[in-house]
C-alpha positions in Angstrom: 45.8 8.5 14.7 43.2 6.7 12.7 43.1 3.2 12.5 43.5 2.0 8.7 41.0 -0.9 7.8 42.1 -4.3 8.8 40.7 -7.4 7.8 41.9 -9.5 10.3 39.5 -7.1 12.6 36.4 -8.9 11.4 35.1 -5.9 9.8 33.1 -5.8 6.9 33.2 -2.8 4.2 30.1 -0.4 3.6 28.5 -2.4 0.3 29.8 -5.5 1.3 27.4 -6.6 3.4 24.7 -9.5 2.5 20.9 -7.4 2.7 18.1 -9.1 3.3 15.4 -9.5 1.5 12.7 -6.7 2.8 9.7 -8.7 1.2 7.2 -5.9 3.2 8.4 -3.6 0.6 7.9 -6.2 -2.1 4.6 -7.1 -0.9 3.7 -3.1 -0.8 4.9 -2.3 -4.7 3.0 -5.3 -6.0 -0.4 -4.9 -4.1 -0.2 -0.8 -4.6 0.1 -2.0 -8.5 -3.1 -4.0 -8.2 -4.8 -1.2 -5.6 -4.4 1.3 -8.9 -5.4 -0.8 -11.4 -8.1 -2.6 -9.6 -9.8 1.1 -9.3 -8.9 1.8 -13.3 -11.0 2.3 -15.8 -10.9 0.2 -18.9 -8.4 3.0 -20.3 -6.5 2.6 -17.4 -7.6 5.8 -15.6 -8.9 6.4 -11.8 -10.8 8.9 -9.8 -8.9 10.1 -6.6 -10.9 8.6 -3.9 -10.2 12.2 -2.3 -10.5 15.1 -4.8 -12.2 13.1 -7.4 -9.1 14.8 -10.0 -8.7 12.3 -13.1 -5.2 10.3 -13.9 -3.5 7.6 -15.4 -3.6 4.4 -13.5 0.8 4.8 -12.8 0.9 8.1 -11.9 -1.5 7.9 -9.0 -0.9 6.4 -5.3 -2.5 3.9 -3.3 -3.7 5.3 -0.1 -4.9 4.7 3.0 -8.0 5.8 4.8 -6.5 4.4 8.2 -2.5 5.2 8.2 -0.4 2.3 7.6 1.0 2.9 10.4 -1.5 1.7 12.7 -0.6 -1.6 11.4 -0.2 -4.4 9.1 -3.6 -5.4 9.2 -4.7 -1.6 7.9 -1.5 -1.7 6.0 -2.5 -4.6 3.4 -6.2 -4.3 3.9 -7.6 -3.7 0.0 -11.2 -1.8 2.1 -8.7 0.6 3.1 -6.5 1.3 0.4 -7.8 3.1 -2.6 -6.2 5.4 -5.1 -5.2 8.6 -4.5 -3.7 11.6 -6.2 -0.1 12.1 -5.2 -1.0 15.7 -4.1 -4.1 14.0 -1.6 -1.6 11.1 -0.3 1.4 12.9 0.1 1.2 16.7 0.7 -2.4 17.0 2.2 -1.7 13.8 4.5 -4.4 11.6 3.0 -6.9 14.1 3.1 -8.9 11.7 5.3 -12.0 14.2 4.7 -12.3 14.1 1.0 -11.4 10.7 1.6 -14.1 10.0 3.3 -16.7 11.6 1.4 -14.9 9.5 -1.7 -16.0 6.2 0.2 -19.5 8.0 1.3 -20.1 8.4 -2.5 -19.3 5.1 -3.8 -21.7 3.8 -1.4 -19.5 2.1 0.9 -19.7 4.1 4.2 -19.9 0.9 6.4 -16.3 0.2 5.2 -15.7 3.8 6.3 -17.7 3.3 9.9 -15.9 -0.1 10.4 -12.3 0.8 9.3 -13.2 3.7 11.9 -14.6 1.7 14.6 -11.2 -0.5 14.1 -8.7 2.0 13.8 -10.1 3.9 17.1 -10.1 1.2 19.7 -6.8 0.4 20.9 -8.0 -2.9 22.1 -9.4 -4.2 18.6 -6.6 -2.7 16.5 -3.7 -4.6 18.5 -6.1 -7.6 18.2 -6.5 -7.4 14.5 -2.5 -6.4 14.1 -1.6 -9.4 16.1 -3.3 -11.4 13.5 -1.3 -10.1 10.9 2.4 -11.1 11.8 3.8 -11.8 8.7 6.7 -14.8 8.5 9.0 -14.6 5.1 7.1 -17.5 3.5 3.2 -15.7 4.1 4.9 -12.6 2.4 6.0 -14.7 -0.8 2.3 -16.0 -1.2 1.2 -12.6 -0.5 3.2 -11.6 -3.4 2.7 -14.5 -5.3 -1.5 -13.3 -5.1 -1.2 -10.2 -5.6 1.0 -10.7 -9.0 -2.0 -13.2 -10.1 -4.6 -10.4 -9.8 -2.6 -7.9 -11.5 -1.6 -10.5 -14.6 -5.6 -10.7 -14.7 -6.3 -7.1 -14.5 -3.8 -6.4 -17.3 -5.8 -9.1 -19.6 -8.6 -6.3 -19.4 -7.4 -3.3 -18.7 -5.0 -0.9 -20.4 -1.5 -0.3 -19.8 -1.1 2.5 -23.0 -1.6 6.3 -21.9 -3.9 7.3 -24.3 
């Protein structure tokens, strides 16, 4: 027989229960806001960093070079996030050769050697990850930062699909 739901069992109803507030996710919506529009035009349209294919500002990604998940530090870094066409970021994984070649041609292959360099060695990653252990409070100023450079570049930049 199945047990009906008691209260007096301490249990707490699916939907009921307080969530916390996942400010990693947060941080990640407003900084991938100012990634894309930091790499906008004054029309408010990119370049894919990987393909080079032309869009609006909102309906690209902000990608990584190194994968997130090799930590926080690569996570939030703004040398290793750039934007990226959904098809680059999503279905061809980054495309982490046309990505490269994207950094190559905007002249910054010492960001693309040293985000190498720090991705490879297990030793200087954890270092550099271990720097990066984010409390609730560095999170909200995180935010808090990231929303001030986004209220500037929308003072310059376009928000209109034209």
């Amino acid at each position: 027989m199945i047990t009906p739901y008691l209260k007096s069992a301490g249990r707490i109803p699916k939907g009921k229960k307080k969530k916390k507030v996942n400010y990693k996710e947060k941080l990640w919506k407003i900084f991938s806001q100012y990634i894309r529009l930091r790499d906008a035009d004054d029309r408010g349209y990119v370049r894919c960093i990987s393909s080079g294919k032309v869009m609006f500002w909102a309906d690209c990604d902000a990608g990584h070079y190194i994968a997130k998940n090799a930590g926080l530090f690569f996570y939030f870094n703004e040398e290793n996030v750039y934007a990226q066409s959904p098809y680059d970021n999503r279905y061809l994984h980054g495309n982490l050769l046309g990505y490269r070649r994207g950094l190559i041609n905007r002249g910054l292959q010492d960001i693309a050697d040293k985000l190498e360099y720090q991705g490879a060695i297990g030793e200087i990653r954890d270092k550099l990850n271990d720097s990066c252990k984010y409390s609730d409070e560095d999170y909200i100023n995180l935010i808090r930062v990231y929303k001030d450079k986004v209220s500037e570049l929308k003072k310059v930049k376009s928000w209109v699909r034209q």
